[in-house]
OpenMM code with the backbone's topology and positions (N, CA, C; nanometers):
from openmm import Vec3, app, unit

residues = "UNK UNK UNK UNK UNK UNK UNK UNK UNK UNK UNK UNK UNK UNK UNK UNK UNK UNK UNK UNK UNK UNK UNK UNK UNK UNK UNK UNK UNK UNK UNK UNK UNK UNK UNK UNK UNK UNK UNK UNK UNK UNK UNK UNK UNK UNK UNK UNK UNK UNK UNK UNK UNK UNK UNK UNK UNK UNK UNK UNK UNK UNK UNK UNK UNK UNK UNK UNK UNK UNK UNK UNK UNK UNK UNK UNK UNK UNK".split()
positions = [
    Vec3(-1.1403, -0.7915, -3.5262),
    Vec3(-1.0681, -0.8520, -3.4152),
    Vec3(-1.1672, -0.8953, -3.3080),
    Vec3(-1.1467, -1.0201, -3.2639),
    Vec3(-1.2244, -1.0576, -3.1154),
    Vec3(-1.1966, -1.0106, -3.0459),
    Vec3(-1.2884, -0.9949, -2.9682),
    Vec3(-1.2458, -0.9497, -2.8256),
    Vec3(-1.2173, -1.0440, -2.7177),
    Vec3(-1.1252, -1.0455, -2.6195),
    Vec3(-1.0481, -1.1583, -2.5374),
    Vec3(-1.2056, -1.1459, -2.4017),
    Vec3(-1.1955, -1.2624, -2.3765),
    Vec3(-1.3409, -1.2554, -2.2864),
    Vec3(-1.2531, -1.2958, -2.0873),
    Vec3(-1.3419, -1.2593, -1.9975),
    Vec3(-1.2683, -1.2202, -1.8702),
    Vec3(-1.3513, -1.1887, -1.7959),
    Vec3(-1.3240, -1.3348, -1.6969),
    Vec3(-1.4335, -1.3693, -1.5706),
    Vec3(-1.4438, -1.2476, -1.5293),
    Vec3(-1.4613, -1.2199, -1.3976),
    Vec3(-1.4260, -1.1351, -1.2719),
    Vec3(-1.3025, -1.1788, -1.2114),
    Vec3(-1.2861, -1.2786, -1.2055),
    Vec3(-1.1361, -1.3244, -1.1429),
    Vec3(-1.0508, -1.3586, -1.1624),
    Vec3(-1.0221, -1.3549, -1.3455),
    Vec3(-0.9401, -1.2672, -1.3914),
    Vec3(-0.8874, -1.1166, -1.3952),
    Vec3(-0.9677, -1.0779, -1.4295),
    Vec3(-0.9794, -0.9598, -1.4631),
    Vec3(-0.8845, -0.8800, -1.3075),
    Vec3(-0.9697, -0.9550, -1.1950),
    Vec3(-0.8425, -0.9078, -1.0538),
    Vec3(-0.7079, -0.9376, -1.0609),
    Vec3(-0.6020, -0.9869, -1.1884),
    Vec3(-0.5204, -1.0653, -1.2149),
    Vec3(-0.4285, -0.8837, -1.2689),
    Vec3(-0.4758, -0.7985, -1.3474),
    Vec3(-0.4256, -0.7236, -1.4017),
    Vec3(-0.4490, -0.5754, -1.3221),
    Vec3(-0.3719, -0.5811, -1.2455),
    Vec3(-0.3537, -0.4554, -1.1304),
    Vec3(-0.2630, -0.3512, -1.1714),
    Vec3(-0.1859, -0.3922, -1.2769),
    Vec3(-0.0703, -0.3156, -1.3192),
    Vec3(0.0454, -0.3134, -1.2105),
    Vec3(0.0409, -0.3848, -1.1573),
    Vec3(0.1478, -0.4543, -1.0521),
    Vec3(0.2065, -0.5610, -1.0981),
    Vec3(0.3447, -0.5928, -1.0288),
    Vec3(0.4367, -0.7185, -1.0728),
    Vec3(0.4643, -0.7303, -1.2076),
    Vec3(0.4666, -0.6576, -1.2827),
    Vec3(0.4837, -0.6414, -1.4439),
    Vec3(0.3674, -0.7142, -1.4938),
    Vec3(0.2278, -0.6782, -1.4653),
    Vec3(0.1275, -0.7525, -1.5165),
    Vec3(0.0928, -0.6085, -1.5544),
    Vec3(-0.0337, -0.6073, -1.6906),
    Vec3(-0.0706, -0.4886, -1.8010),
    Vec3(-0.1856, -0.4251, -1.6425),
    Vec3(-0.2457, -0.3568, -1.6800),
    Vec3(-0.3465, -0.2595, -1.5677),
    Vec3(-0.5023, -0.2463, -1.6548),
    Vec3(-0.5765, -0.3254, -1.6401),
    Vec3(-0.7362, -0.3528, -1.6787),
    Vec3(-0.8134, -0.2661, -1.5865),
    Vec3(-0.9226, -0.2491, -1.6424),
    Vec3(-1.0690, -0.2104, -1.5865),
    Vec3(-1.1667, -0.2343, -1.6848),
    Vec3(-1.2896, -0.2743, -1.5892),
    Vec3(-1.3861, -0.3012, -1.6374),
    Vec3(-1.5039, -0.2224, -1.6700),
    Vec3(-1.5716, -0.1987, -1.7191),
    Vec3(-1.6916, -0.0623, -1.7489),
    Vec3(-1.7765, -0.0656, -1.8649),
    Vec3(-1.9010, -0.1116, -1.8137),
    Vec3(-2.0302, -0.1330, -1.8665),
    Vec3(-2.0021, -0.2736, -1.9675),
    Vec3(-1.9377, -0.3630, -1.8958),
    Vec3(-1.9552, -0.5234, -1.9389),
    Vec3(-1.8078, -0.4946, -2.0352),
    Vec3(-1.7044, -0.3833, -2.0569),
    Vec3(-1.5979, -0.4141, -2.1535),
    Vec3(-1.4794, -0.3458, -2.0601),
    Vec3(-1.3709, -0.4567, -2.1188),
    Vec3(-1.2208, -0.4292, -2.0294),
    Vec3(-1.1433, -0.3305, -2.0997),
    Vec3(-1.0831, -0.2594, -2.0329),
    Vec3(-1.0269, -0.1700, -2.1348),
    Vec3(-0.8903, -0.1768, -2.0676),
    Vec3(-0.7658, -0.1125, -2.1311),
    Vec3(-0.6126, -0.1601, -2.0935),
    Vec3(-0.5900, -0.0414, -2.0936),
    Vec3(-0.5493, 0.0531, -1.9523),
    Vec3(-0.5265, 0.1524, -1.8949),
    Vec3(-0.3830, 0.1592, -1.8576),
    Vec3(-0.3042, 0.0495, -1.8839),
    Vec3(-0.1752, 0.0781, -1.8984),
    Vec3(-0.1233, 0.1856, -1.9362),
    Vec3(-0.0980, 0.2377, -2.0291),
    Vec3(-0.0531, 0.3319, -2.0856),
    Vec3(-0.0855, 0.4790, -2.0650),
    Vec3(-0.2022, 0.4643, -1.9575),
    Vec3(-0.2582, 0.6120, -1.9401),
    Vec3(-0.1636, 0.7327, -1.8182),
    Vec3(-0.1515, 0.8243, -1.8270),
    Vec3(-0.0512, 0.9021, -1.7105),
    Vec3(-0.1363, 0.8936, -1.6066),
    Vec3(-0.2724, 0.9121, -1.5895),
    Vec3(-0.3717, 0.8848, -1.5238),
    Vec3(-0.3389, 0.8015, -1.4216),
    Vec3(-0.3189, 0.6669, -1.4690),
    Vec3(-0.3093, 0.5234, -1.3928),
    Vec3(-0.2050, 0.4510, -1.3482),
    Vec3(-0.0978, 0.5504, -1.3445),
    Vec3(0.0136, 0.5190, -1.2658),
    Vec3(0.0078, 0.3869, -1.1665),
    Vec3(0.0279, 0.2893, -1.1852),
    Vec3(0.0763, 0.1767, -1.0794),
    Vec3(-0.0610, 0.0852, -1.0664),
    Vec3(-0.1404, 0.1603, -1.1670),
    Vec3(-0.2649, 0.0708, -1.1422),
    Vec3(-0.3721, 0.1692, -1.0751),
    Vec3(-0.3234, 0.2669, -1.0317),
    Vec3(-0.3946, 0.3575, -0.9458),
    Vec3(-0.4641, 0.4897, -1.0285),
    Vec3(-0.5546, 0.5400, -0.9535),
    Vec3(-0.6209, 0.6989, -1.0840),
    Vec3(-0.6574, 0.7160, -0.9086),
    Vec3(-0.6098, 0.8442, -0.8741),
    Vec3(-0.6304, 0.9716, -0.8156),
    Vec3(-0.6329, 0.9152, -0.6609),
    Vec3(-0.5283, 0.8130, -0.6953),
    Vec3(-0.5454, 0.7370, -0.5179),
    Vec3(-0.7190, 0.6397, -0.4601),
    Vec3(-0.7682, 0.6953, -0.5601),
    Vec3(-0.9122, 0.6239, -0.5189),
    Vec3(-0.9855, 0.5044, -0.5985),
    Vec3(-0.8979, 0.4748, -0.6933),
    Vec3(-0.9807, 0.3589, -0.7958),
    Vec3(-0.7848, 0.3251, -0.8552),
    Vec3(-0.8893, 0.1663, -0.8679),
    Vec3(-0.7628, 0.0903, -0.8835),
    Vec3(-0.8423, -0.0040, -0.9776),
    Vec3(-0.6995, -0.0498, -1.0692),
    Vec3(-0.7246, -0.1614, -1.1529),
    Vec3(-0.7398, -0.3180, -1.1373),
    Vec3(-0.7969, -0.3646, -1.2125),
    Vec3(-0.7993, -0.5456, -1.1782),
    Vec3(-0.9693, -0.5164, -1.1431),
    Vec3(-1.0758, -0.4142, -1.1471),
    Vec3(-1.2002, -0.4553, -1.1096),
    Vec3(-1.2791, -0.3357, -1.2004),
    Vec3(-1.4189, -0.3837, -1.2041),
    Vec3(-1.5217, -0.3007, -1.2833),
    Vec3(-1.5263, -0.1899, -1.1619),
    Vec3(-1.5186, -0.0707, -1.2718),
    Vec3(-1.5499, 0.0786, -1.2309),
    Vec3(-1.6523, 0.1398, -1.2645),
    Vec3(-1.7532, 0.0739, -1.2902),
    Vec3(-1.8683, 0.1217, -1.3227),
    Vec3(-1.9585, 0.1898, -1.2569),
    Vec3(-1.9826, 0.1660, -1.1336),
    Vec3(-2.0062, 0.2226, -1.0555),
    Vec3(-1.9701, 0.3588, -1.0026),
    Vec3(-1.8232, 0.3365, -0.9718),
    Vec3(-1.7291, 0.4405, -0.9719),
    Vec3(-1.7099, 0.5546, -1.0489),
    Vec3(-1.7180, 0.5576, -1.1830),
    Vec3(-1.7344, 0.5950, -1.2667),
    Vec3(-1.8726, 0.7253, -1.2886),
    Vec3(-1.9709, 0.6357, -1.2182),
    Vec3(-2.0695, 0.7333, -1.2077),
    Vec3(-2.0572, 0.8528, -1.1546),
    Vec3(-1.9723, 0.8407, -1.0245),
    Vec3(-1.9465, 0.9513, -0.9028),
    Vec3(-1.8400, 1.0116, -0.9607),
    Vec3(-1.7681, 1.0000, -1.0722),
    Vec3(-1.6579, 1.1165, -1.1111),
    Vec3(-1.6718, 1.2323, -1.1653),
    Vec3(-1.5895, 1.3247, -1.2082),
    Vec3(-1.6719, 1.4042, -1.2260),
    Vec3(-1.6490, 1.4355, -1.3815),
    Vec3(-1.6137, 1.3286, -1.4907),
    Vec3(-1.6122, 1.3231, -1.6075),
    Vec3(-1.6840, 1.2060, -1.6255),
    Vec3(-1.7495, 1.2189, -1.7627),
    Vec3(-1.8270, 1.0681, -1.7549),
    Vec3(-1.7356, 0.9576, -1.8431),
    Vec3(-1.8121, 0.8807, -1.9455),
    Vec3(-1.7381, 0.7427, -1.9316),
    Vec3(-1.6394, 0.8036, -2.1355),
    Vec3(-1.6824, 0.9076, -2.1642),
    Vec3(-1.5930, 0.9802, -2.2636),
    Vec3(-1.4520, 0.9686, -2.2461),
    Vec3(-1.3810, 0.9506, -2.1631),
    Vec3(-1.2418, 0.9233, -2.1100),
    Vec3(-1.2392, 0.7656, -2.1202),
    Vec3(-1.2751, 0.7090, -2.1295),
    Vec3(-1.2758, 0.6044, -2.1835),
    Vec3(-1.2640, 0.5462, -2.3698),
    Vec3(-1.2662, 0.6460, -2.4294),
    Vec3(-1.2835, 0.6112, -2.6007),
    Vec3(-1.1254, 0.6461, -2.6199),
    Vec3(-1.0545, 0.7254, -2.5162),
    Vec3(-0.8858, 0.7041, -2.5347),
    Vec3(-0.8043, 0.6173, -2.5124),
    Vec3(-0.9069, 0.4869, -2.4378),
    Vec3(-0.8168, 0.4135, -2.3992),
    Vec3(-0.8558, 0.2723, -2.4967),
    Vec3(-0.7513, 0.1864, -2.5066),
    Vec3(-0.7688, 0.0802, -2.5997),
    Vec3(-0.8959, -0.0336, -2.5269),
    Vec3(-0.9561, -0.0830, -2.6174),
    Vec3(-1.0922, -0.1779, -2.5881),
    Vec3(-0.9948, -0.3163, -2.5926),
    Vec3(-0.9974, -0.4681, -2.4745),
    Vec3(-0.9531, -0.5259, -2.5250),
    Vec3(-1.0409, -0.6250, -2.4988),
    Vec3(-1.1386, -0.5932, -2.4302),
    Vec3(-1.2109, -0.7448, -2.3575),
    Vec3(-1.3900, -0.7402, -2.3601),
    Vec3(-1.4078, -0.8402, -2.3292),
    Vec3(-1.5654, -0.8147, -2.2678),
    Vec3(-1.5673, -0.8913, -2.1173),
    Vec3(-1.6368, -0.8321, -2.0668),
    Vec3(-1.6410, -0.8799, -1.9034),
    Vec3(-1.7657, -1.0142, -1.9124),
    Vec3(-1.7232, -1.1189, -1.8776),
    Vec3(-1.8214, -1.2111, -1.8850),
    Vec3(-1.8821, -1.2779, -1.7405),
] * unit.nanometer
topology = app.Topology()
chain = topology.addChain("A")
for resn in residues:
    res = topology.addResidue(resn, chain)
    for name in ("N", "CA", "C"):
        topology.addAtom(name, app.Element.getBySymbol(name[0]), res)
C-alpha cells in the first residue's frame, strides 16, 4: 500500500474536529490517532493536539515514540 503524502497545511486540516479523522505527524510519517482513547477530540492530556508534527513534543513525554506502532501509519509528511 502507498502511503498518502501531506504538506504541513494539510496535515493542519485533520484536528479531529468538525467530523474530520485526527492526524499527527512524527519523524516525517502521519499517523491516524482517531481511534485512540488517548486523543479524545483531537486532544492527548490537554497539551498536544492534532493537525501538527509532534516530534518534538514527543521527546519531552514521558513514553517514547513505542506508542506510536499502535496506531495506524497512513502518510508521509512532505
Amino acid at each position: 500500500m502507498e502511503l498518502k503524502k501531506f504538506t504541513v497545511k494539510e496535515l493542519e486540516e485533520y484536528t479531529g474536529k468538525n467530523g474530520k479523522p485526527a492526524y499527527v505527524a512524527y519523524n516525517g510519517k502521519i499517523y491516524d490517532i482517531s481511534q485512540s482513547g488517548l486523543w479524545g477530540g483531537g486532544e492527548h492530556m490537554g497539551m498536544h493536539h492534532a493537525g501538527k508534527d509532534i516530534t518534538e513534543e514527543l521527546e519531552l513525554a514521558p513514553h517514547g515514540e513505542e506508542v506510536l506502532e499502535r496506531l495506524k501509519l497512513i502518510g508521509d509528511l512532505v
